[in-house]
C-alpha positions as CSV (number, residue, x, y, z in Angstrom):
1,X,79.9,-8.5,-1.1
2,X,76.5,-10.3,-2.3
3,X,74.8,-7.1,-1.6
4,X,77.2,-4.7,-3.1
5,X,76.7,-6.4,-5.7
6,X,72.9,-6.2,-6.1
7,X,73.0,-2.8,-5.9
8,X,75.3,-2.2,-8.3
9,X,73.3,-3.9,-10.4
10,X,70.1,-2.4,-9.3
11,X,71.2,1.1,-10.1
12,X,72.6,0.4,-13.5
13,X,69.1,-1.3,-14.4
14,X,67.7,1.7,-13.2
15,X,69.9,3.5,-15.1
16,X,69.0,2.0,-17.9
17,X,65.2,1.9,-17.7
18,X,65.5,5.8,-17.0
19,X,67.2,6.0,-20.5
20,X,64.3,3.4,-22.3
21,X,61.3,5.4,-20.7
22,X,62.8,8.7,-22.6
23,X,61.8,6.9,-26.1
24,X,58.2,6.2,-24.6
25,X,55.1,8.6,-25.3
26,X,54.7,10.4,-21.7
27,X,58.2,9.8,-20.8
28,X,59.0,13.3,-19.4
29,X,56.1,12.4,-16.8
30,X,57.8,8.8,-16.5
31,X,61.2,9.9,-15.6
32,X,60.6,11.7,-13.0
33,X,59.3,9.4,-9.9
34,X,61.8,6.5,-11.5
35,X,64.5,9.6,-10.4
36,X,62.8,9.2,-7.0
37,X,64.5,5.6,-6.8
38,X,68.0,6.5,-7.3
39,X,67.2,9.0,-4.2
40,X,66.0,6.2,-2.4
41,X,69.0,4.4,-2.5
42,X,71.5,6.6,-2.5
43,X,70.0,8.7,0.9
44,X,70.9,6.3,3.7
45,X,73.5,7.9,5.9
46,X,77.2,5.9,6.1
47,X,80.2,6.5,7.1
48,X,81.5,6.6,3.8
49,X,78.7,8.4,2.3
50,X,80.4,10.5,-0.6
51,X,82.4,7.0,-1.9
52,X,79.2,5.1,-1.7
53,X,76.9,8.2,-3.5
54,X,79.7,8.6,-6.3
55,X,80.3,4.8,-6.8
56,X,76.3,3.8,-6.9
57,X,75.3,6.9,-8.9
58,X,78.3,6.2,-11.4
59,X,76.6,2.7,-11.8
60,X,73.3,4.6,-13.0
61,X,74.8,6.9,-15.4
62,X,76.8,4.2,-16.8
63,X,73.4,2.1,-17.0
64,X,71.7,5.3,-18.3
65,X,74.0,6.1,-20.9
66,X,75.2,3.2,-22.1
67,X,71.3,2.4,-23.1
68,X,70.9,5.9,-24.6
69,X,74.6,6.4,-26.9
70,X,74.7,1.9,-27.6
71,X,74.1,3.8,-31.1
72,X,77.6,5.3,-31.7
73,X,78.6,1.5,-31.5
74,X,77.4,1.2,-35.4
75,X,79.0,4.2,-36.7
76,X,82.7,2.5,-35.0
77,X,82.4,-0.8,-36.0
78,X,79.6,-0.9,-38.7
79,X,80.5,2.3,-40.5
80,X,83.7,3.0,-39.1
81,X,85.1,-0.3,-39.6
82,X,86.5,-0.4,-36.2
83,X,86.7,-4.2,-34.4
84,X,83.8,-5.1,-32.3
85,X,85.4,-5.1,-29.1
86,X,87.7,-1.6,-29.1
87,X,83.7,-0.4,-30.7
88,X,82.7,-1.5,-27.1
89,X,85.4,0.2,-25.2
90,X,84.2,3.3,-27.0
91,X,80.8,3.3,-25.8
92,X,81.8,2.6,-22.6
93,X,84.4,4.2,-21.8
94,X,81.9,7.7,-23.4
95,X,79.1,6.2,-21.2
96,X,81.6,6.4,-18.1
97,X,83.0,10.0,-18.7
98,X,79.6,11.4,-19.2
99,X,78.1,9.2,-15.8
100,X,80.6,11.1,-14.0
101,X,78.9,14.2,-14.0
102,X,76.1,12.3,-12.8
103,X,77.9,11.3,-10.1
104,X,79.6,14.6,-9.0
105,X,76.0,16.4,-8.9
106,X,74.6,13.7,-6.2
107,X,77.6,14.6,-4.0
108,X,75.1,17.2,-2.9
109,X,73.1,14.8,-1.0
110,X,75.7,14.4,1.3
111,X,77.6,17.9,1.3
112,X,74.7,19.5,2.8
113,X,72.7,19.0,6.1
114,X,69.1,17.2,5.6
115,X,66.6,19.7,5.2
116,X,63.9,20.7,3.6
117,X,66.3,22.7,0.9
118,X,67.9,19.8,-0.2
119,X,66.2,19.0,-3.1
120,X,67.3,22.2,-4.4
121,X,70.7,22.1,-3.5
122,X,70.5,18.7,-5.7
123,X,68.9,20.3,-8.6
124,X,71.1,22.9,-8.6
125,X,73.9,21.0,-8.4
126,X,72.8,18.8,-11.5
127,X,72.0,22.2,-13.5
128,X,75.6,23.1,-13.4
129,X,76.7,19.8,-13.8
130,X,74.8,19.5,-17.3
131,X,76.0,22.6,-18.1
132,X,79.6,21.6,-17.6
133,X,79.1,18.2,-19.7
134,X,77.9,20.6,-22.4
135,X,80.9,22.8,-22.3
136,X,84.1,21.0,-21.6
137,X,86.5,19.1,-24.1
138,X,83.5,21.4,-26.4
139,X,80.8,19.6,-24.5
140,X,78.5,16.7,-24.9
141,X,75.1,17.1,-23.8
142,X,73.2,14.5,-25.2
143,X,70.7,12.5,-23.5
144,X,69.7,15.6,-20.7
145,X,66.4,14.9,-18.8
146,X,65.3,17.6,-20.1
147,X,64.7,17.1,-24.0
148,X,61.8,14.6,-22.9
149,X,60.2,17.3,-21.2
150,X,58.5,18.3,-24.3
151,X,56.2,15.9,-23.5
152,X,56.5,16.7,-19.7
153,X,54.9,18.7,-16.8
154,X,57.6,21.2,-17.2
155,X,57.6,21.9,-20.8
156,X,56.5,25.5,-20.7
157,X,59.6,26.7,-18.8
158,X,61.4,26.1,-21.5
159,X,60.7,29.3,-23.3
160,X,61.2,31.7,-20.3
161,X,64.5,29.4,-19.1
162,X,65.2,26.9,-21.2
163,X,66.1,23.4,-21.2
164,X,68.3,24.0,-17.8
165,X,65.4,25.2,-15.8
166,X,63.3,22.0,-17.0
167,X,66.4,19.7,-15.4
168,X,66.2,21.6,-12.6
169,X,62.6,20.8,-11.8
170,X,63.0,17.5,-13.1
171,X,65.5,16.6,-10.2
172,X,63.6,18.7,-7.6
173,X,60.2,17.2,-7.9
174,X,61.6,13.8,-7.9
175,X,63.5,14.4,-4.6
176,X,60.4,15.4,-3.1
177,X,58.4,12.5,-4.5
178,X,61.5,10.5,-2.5
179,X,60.6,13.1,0.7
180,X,56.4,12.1,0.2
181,X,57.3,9.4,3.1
182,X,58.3,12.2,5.2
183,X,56.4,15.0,4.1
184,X,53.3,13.6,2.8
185,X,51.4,17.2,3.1
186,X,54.1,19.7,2.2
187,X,55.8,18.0,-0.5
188,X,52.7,17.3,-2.3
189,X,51.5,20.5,-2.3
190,X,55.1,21.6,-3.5
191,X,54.8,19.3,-6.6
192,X,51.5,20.1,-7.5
193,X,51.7,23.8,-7.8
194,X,55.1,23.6,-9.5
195,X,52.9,21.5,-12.0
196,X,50.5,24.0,-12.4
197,X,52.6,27.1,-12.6
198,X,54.2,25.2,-14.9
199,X,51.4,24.9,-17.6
200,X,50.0,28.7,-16.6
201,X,52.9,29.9,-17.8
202,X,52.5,27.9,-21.2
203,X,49.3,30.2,-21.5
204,X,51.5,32.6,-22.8
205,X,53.5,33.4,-26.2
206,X,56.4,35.4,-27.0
207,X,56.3,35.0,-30.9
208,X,53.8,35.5,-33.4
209,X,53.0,34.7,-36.8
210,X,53.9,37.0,-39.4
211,X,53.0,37.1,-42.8
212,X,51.4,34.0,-44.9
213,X,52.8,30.9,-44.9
214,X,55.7,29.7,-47.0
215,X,56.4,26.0,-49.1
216,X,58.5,24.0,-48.4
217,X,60.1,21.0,-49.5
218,X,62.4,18.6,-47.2
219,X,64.0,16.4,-49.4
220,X,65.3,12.7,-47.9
221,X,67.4,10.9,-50.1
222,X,67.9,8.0,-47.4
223,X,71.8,6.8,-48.8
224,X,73.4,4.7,-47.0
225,X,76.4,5.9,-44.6
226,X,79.0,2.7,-45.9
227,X,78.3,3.9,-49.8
228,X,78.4,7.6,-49.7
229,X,82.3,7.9,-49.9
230,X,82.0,5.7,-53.6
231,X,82.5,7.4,-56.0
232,X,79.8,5.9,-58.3
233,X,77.3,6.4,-55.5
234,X,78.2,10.1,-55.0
235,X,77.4,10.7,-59.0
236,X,74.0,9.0,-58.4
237,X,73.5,11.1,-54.9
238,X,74.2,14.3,-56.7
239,X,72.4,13.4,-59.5
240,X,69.1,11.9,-57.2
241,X,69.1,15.5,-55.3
242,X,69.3,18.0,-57.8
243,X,66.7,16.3,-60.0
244,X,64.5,16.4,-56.7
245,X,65.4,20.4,-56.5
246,X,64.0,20.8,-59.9
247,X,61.2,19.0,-60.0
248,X,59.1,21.4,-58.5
249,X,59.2,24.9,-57.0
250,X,58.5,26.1,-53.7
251,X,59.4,29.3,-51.5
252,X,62.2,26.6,-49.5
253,X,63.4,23.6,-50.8
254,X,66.2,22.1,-48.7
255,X,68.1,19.0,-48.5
256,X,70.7,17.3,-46.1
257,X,73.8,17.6,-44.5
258,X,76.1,16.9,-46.8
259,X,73.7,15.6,-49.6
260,X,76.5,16.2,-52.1
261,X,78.8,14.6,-50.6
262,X,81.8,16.1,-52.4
263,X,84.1,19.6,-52.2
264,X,82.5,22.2,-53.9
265,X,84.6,23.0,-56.4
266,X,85.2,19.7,-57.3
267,X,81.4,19.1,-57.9
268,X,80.4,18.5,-61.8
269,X,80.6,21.5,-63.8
270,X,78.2,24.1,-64.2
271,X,75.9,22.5,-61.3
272,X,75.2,25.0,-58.8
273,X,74.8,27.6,-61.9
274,X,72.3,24.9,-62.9
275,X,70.2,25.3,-59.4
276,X,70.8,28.8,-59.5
277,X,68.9,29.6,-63.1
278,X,66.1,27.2,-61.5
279,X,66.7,29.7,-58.5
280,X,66.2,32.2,-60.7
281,X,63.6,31.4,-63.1
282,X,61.4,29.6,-60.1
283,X,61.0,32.0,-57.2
284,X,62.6,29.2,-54.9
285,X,65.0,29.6,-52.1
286,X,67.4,26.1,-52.0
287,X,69.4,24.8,-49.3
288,X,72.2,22.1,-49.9
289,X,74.7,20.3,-47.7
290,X,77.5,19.8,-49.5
291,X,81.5,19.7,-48.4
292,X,83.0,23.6,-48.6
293,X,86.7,25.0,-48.4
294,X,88.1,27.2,-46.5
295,X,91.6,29.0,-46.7
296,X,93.9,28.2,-44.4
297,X,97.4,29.7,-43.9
298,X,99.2,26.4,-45.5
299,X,96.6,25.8,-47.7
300,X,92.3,24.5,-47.8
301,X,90.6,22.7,-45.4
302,X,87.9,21.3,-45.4
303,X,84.4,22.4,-43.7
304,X,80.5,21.0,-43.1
305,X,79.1,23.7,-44.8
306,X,75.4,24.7,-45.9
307,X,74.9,26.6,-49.2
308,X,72.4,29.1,-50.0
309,X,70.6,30.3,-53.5
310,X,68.4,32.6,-53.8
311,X,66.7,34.5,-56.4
312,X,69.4,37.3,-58.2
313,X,71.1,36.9,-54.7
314,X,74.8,36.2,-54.5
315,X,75.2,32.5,-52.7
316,X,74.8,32.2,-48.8
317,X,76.9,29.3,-46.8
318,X,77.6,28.5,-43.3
319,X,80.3,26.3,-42.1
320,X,79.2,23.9,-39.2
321,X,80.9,26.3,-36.1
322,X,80.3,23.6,-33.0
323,X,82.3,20.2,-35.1
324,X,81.9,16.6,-33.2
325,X,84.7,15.6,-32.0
326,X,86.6,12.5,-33.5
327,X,83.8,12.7,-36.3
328,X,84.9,16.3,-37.5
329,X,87.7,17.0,-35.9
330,X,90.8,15.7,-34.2
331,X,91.5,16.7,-30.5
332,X,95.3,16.6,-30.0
333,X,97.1,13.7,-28.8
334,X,94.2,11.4,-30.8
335,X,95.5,10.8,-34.1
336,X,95.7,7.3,-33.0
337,X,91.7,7.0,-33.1
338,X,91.1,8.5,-36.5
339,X,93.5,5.4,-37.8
340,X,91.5,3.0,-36.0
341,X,88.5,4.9,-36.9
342,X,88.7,5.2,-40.7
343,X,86.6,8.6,-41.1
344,X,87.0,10.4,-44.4
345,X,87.4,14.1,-43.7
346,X,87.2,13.9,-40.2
347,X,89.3,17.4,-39.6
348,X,86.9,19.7,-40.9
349,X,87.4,24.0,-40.3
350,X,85.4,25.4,-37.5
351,X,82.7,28.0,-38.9
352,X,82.5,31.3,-37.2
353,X,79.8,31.5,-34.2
354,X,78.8,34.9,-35.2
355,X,77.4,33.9,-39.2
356,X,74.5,35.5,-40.3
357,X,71.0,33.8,-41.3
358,X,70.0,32.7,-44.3
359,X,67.3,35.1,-45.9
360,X,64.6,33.3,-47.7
361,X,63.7,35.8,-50.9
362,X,59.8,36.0,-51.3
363,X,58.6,37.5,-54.3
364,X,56.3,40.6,-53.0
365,X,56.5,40.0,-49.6
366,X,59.0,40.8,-46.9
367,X,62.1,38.4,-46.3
368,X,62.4,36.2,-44.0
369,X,65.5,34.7,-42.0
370,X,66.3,31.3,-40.7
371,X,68.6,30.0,-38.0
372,X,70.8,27.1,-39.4
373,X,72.0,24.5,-37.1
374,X,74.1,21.3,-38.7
375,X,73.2,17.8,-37.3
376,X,74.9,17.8,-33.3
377,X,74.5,21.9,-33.0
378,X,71.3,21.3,-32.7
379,X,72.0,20.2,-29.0
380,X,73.4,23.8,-27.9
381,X,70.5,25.3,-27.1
382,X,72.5,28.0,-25.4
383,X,74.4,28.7,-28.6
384,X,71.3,28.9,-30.8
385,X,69.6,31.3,-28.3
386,X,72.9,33.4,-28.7
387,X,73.7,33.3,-32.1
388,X,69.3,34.7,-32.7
389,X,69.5,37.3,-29.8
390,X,72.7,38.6,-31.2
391,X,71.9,38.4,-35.1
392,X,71.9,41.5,-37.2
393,X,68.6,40.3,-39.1
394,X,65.2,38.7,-36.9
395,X,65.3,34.9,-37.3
396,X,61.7,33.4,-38.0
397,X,62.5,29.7,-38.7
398,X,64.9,27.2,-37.5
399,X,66.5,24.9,-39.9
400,X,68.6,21.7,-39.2
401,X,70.1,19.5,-41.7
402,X,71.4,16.1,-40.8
403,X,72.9,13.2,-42.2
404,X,72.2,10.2,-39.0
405,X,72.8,7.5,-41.7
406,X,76.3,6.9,-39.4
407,X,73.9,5.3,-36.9
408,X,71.7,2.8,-38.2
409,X,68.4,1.8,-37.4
410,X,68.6,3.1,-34.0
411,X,66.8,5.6,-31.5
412,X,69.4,8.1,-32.3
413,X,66.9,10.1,-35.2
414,X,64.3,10.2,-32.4
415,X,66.5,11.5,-29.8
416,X,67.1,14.3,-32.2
417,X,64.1,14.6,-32.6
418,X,63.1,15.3,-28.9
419,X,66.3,18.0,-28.9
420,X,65.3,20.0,-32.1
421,X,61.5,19.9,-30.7
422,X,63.1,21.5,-27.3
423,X,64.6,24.0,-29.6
424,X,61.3,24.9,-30.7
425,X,60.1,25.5,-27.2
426,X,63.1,27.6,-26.1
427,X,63.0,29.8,-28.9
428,X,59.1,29.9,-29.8
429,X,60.1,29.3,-33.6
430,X,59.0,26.8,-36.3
431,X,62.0,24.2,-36.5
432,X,62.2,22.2,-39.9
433,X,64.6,19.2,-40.7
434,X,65.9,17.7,-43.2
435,X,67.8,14.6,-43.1
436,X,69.5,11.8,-45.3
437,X,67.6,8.4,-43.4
438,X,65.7,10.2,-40.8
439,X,63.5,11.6,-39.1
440,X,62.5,14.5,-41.9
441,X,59.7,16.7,-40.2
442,X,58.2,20.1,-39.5
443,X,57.6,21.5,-36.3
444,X,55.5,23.8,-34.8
445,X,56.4,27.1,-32.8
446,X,55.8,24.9,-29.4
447,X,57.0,22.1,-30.7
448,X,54.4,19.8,-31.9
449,X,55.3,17.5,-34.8
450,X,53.3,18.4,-37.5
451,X,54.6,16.5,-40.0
452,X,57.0,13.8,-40.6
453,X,58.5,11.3,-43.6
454,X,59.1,7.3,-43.0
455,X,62.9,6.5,-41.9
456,X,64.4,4.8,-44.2
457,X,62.3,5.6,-47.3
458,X,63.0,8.1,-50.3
459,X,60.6,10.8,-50.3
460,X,60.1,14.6,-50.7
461,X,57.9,16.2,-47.3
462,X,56.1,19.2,-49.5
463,X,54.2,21.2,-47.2
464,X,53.4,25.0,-45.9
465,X,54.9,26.3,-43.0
466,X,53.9,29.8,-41.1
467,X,56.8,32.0,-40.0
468,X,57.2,33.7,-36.8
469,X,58.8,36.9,-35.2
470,X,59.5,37.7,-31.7
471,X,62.0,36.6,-28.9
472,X,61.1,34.6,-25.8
473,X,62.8,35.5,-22.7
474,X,65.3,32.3,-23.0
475,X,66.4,33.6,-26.4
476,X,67.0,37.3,-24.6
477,X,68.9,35.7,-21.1
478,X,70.1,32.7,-22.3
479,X,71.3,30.2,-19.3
480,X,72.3,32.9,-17.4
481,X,69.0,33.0,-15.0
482,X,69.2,29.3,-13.8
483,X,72.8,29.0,-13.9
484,X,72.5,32.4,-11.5
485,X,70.2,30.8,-9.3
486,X,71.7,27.4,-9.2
487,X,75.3,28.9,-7.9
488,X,73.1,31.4,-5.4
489,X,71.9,28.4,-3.9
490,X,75.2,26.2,-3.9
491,X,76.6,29.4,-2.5
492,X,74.4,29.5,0.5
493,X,74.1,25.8,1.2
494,X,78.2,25.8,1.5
495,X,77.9,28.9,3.8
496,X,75.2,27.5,6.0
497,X,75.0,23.5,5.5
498,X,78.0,22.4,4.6
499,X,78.5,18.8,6.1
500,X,82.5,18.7,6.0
């Protein structure tokens, strides 16, 4: 029992210390031989080798996740008002259902003969696994090995395959750092020129730079999540942001998910008129998260929505289309949550997938068009890559605007971070964000953060940015290349190996 034990605790420390190594500098490298460990002790044939795998892996995603999501603790009970202990049954019990997909993929381990294909029947079976967390019940992909690969030996797949591909690689070369005591020769030479292949292939660039560079100005207002629902605080938000608009002019000025934090046709009178005569007078292109309305058949509902002015253009919005769930809407059966919750407006309207790009109006030159993502849809990569291969205009920024106020003083800004920098790789566009606490910054076309505000701290980022045109082969094929390969390979390991 004594030893049970230990290595239940074993693998959810390791668990754990996977998760902590993601917020280090080189943790993309990091990861992957602590991945070799969780092999290690997972490998040893039993008799009862598919309980023990699932059990013991479950352990390490429970370990891994409840380190990585500890976060969405402050927005239930610190925020959300929710007791302290049914706040820790929450994170739990969401560390749990995501560690179960965890646990399904190392069933492949077992379902298969020992070979030298293993590792890739592994790594394929994580890849669809990770695609199923991000799809079902809407999906929840947070925390993926692969948004630390910015920073890792696989980054540069991420524009021909995206972040998929990077997972796969992730989990392969770590099973064959597990098989060096084996196959000291073959699986080192394996690793090393999937390394180098690997940064050949950044050598080359699917997007250019086209025309000169636009300013900008990211706007972080840095309001505090328990005060933005008071009334008195909402007139001094609104009142902080537009006098930030207006201050100074700039081809993009943009500011945060919901930085008026108020329907719009309830806002004060005359307002967006107001920005739209500075629109108009200025040159400048604005940007503002504010709370829309959207007919329904008995009536409005509410919707996350992003509003657009432009010069002697008529306004632009998009409603948030891929809504957390709990936080923005209600999954049937779960009104009983929301009580204990205490979210205001937590049902919002689900925008279309299909809505066009904003255009950013620039006085003698051409326009140019920008993706919009909304705080959590910036972890789709999938979807973005759809919605810009698919788009009636070409899309030469990314934009996200978030509001991570709900979370505190917590890695949660810098996980986003890592995600919206993976955005820039897969896409080969410049991603800028703009956010009420944190972390405001510009990015580069291959992801490099180029600039960045203080959390916590009211400021304005005013910089210039260079636009870019072009489509990388992930934004053309989407998932469907790994996802292809990964069930090819499942296919023919069930025909061939199958161990039951």
């Amino acid at each position: 029992m004594s030893v049970k034990i230990f290595s239940v605790l074993m693998l959810f420390l390791l668990g754990a210390a996977l998760a902590a190594t993601a917020e280090l500098p080189y943790g993309g490298w990091i990861q992957i031989p602590l991945l070799s460990i969780l092999w290690w002790r997972l490998d040893p044939p039993t008799a009862n080798a598919f309980k023990k795998q699932f059990g013991l892996s479950l352990f390490f995603g429970i370990g891994y996740f409840v380190v990585g999501l500890w976060w969405i603790y402050i927005s239930l009970h610190d925020v959300g008002g929710m007791s302290a202990l049914l706040a820790c049954i929450g994170v739990f019990l969401l560390s749990a259902y995501v560690a179960l997909y965890f646990s399904l993929a190392t069933l492949a381990i077992s379902a298969f003969q020992k070979n030298r294909l293993t590792g890739l029947f592994l790594a394929a079976s994580w890849v669809l696994a990770e695609f199923l967390r991000g799809y079902i019940f809407t999906g929840f992909p947070w925390m993926g090995f692969a948004e630390t690969q910015f920073n890792g030996p696989f980054a540069s797949v991420a524009p021909y395959f995206g972040g998929l591909a990077c997972t796969f690689l992730v989990i392969w070369s770590s099973w064959e750092i597990y098989q060096l005591r084996k196959h000291v020769t073959s699986s080192l030479l394996l690793i090393t020129v999937a390394i180098t292949i690997s940064q050949f292939a950044g050598s080359f660039h699917f997007t250019k730079p086209i025309g000169e560079p636009i300013s900008v100005r990211l706007i972080q207002g840095n309001f505090e999540q328990s005060l933005k629902f008071n009334p008195q605080v909402i007139g001094q938000q609104i009142d902080f942001y537009t006098r930030e608009i207006v201050k100074e002019a700039a081809n993009l000025i943009i500011i945060p998910e919901t930085a008026f934090p108020w329907p719009q046709p309830n806002l004060p009178f005359g307002l967006l008129k107001y920005l739209q005569d500075f629109s108009n007078s200025s040159g400048s292109n604005i940007l503002v998260g504010l709370i829309g309305e959207v007919p329904r058949e008995h009536g409005m509902q509410y919707s996350n929505r992003a509003t657009g002015i432009s010069p002697s253009q008529p306004q632009y919005q998009y409603d948030k289309a891929h809504l957390v769930p709990f936080g923005e809407f209600i999954p049937p059966g779960f009104q009983w949550f929301v009580k204990a919750f205490h979210v205001p407006m937590s049902d919002f309207a689900r925008g279309r997938i299909d809505q066009t790009p904003l255009t950013i109006v620039r006085k003698g030159q051409d326009d140019l068009h920008a993706a919009i993502t909304i705080c959590y849809e910036d972890v789709f990569g999938g979807e973005l890559a759809s919605r810009i291969q698919h788009s009636d205009k070409p899309v030469n920024l990314l934009i996200n605007m978030t509001n991570l106020a709900w979370f505190g003083d917590s890695q949660a800004p810098a996980q986003q971070l890592r995600l919206s920098q993976l955005r820039s790789l897969e896409t080969g566009l410049p991603g800028l964000r703009a956010t009420n606490t944190g972390i405001t910054a510009v990015l580069s076309s291959n992801s490099k953060l180029l600039k960045a505000l203080p959390e916590f701290t009211q400021a304005t980022l005013s910089t210039q940015v260079q636009a870019y045109a072009g489509k990388t082969p992930y934004v053309i094929w989407g998932n469907l290349p790994i996802l292809g390969l990964s069930c090819l390979l499942l296919l023919w390991g069930l025909i061939r190996y199958r161990h039951f």
